[in-house]
Backbone as CSV, one residue per row, in Angstrom:
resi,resn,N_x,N_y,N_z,CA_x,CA_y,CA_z,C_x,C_y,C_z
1,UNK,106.634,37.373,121.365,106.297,36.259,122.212,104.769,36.108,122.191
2,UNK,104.223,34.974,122.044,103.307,34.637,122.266,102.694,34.098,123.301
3,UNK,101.835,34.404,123.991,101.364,33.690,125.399,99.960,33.772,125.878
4,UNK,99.580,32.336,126.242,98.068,32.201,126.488,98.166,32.342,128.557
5,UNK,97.629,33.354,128.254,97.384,33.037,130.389,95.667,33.572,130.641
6,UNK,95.547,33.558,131.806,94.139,33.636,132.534,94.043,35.175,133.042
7,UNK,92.944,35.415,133.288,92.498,36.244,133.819,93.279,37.684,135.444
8,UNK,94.233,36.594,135.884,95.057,36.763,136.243,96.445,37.063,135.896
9,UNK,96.646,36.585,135.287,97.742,37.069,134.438,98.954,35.625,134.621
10,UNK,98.109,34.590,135.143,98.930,33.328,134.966,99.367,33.141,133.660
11,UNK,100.537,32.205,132.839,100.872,31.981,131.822,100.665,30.700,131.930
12,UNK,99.696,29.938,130.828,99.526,28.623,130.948,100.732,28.057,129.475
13,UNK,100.729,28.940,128.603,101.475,28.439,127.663,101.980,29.779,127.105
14,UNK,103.393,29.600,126.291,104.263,30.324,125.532,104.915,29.940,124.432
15,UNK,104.851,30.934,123.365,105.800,30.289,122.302,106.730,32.094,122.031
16,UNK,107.675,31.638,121.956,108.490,32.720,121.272,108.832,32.434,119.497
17,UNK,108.409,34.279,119.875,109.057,33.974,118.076,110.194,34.091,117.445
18,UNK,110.577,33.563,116.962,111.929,33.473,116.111,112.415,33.615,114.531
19,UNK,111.202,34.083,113.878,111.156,34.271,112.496,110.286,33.962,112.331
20,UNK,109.886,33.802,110.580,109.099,33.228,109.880,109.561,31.711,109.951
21,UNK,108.538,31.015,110.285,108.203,29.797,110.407,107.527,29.399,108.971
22,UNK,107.931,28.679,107.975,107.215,28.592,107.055,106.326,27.117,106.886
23,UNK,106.974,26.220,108.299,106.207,24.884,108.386,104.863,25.051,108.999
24,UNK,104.994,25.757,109.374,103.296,25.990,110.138,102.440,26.596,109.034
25,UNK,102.937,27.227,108.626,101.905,27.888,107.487,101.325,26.380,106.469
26,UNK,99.858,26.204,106.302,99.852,25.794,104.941,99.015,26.048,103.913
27,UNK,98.400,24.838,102.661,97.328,25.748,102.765,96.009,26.131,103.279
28,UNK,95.446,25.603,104.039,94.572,26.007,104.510,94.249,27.227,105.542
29,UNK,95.465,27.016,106.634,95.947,27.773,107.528,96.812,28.661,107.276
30,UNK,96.622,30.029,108.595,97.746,31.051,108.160,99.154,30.896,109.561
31,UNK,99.754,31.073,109.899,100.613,30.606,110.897,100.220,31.686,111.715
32,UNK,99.317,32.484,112.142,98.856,33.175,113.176,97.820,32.042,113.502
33,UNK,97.310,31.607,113.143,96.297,30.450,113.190,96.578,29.212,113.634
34,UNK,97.735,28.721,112.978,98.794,27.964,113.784,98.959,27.763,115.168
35,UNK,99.622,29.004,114.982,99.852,29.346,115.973,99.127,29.102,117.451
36,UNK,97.758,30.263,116.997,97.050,29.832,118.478,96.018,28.593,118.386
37,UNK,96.347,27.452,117.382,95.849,26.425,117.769,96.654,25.726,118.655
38,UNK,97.667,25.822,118.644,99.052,25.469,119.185,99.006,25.910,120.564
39,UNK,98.740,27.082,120.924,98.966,27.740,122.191,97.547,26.921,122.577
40,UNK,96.722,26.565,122.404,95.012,26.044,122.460,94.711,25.071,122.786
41,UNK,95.592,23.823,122.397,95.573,22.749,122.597,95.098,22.005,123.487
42,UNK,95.691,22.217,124.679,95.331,21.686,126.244,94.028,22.467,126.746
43,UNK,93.395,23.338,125.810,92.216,23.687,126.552,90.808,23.114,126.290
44,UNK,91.352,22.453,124.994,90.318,21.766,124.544,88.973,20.898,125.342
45,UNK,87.953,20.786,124.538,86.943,20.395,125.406,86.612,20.538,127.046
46,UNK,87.223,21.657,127.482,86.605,22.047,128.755,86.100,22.923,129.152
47,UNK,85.699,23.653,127.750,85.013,24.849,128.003,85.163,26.307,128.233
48,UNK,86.631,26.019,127.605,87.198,27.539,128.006,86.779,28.912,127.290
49,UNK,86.916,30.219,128.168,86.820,31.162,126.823,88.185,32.037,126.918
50,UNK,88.105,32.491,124.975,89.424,32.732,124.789,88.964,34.387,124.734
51,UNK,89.496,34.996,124.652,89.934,36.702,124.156,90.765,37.182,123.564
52,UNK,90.758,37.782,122.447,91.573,38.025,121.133,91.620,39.218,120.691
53,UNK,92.694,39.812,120.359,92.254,41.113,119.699,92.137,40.270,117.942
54,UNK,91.959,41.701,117.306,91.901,41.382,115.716,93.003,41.044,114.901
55,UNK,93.903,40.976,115.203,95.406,40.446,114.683,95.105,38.569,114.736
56,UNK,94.483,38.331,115.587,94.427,36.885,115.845,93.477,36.480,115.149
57,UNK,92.050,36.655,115.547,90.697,36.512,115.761,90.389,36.681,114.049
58,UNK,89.643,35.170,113.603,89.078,34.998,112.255,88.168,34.193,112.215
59,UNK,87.168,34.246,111.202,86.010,33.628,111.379,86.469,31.558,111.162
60,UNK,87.132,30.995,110.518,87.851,30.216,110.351,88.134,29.780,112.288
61,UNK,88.820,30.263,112.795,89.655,29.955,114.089,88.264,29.952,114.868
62,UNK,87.098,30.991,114.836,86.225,30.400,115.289,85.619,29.780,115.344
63,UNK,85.104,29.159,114.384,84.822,27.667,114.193,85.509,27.218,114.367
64,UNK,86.339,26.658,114.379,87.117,25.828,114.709,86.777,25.121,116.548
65,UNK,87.436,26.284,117.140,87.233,26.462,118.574,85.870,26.075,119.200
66,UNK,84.704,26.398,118.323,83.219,26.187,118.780,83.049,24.508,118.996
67,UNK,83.749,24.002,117.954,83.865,22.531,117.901,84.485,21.898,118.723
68,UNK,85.506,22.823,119.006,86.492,21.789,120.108,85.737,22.656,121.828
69,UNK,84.609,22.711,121.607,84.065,23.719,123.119,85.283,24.658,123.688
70,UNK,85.773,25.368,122.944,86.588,26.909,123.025,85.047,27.643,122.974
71,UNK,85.314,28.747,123.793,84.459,29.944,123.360,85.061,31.264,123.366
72,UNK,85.006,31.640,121.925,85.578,32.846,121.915,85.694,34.607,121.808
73,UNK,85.637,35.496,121.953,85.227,36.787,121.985,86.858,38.099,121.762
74,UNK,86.192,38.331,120.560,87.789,39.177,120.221,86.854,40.347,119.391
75,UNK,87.754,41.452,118.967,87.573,42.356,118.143,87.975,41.838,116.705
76,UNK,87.103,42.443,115.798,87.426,41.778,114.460,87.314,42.642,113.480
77,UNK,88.110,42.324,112.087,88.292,43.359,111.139,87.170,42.657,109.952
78,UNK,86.615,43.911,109.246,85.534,43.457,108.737,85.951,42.986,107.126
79,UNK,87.164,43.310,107.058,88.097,43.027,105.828,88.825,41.860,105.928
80,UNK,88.755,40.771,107.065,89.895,39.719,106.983,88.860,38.921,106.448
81,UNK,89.910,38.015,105.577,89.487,36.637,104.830,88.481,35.844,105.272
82,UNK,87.733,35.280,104.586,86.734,34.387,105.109,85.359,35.055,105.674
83,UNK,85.249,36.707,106.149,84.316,37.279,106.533,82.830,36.543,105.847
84,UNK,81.857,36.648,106.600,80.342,36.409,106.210,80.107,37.605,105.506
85,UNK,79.378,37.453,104.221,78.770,38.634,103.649,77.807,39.833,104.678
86,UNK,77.369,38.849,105.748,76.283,39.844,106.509,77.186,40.602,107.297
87,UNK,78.090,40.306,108.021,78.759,40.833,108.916,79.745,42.400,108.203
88,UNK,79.978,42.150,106.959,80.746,43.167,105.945,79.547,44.455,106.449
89,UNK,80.863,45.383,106.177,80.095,47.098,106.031,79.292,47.230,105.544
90,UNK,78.052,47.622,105.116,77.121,47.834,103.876,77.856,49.237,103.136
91,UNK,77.783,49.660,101.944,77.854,50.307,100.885,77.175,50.903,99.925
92,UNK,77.160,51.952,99.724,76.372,52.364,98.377,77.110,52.718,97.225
């Protein structure tokens, strides 16, 4: 189940899951992405902030959100798609 609520633990929106959904997926998007644009919708332009763990949270979805005045703050993997070169591990 998926569910966007507040700070409180209100539920403003829900989606349950039921499989692979393969209409949401396309190409640009991944259906986790979909997804919480979907759950996102009604928050648009008012300034909300979101919280994400790293299962969700991609550099892609953040932009996104910055545009539509979402503000967002999640944990992030330094290996998911789309990463900024600066933000990557350094290496020798």
């Amino acid at each position: 189940m998926f569910k966007l609520f507040d700070s409180t633990g209100y539920t403003y929106d829900m989606e349950v899951y039921l499989g692979k959904d393969r209409e949401r997926k396309t190409q640009h998007v991944t259906k986790t992405h979909a997804t919480v644009t979907e759950l996102t919708r009604k928050a648009e332009e008012r300034g909300h902030k979101l919280y994400m763990d790293s299962f969700f949270f991609s550099p892609e979805l953040f932009g996104e959100f910055v545009s539509k005045q979402i503000y967002c703050c999640g944990t992030l993997r330094t290996n998911k798609k789309g990463m900024p070169q600066d933000l990557k591990p350094k290496t020798k």
